[in-house]
N, C-alpha and C positions, 0 to 999 in steps of 0.2 A: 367890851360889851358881851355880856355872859346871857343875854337872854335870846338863846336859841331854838328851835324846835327843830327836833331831832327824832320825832316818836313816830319817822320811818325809818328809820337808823338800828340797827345791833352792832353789839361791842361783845365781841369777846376779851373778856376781862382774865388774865391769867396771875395771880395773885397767890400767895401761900400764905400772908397771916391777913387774917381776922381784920384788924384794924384799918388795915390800908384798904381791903376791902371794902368796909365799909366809907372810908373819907371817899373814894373815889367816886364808890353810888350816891353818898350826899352829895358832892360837890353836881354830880350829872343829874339829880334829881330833877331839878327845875325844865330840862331841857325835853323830858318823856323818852330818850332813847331807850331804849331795850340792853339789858344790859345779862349775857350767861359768865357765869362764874366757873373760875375752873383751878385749881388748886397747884397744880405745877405742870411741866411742859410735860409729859406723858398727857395727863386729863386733858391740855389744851389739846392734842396731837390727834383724841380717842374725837373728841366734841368736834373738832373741824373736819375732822374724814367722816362723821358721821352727817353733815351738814355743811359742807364747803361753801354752798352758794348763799348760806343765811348772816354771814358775817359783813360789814362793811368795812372794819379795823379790827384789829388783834391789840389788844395792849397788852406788854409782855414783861413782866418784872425777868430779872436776870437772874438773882442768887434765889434758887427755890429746891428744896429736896428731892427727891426723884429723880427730875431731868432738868435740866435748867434752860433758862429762856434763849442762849446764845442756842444750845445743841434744837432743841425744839423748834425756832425758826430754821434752822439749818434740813433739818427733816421736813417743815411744812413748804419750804418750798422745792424740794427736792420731789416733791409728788409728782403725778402725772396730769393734773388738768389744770386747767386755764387760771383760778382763780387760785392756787397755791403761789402761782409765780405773782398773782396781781392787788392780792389784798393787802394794805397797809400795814406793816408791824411794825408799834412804837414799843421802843425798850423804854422800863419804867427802872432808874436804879437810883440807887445811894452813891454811886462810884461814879461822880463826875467828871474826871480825867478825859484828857482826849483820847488815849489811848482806850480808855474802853469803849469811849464811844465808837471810835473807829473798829473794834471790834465788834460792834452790834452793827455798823454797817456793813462790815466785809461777812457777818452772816446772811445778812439778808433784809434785816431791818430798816427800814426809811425814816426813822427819826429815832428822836430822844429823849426824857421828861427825867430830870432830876429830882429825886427825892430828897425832904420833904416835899410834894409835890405842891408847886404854886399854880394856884387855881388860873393864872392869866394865863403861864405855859401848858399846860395841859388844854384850856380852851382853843391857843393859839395851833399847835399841833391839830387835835383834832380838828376844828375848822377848816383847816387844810386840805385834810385829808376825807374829811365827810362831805 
């Protein structure tokens, strides 16, 4: 069941290509959540210290230029306030191994979405956690 309303919700969206960016605000479009974009885990790192309290969930692709999403959750929760330790990070990858996933947990992350991304896991996660 994909028909949600979500447009009291933000998603920080951390994404480096284009594409995926965009399938993910199609797929969420229907739901009205609010959705910042942010290019790799440095931009995510700069947007959530700049507005810690405005996020609901983090979705966090892993392999991204710059910084990447395991080192980026490892710093966002490593902060000093309350919602660095409590806001949702779902790691977005291509690397469906348990071993990475167990890696995106032991950083800090609370779930998982394999790419290609299926629009039912991606709703199922989020619902969870929104």
């Amino acid at each position: 069941d994909f028909d949600k309303d979500w447009s009291d919700k933000n998603i920080l969206l951390v994404e480096d290509i284009e594409i995926n960016r965009e399938i993910v605000c199609t797929i969420l479009s229907d739901t009205k959540v609010k959705i910042d974009l942010a290019w790799n885990g440095q931009d995510a790192i700069e947007k959530f210290t700049d507005n810690p309290g405005k996020f609901d969930i983090i979705l966090m692709d892993v392999q991204m230029p710059v910084m990447d999403g395991i080192e980026a959750t490892k710093r966002i929760r490593s902060m000093d306030f309350d919602k660095a330790e409590q806001v949702p990070i779902i790691a977005m990858t291509a690397n469906a191994f348990k071993e990475d996933e167990q890696m995106c947990l032991e950083a800090g992350m609370n779930a998982h979405v394999a790419k290609p991304i299926e629009i039912t896991d991606l709703f199922r996660v989020l619902d969870k956690y929104l």
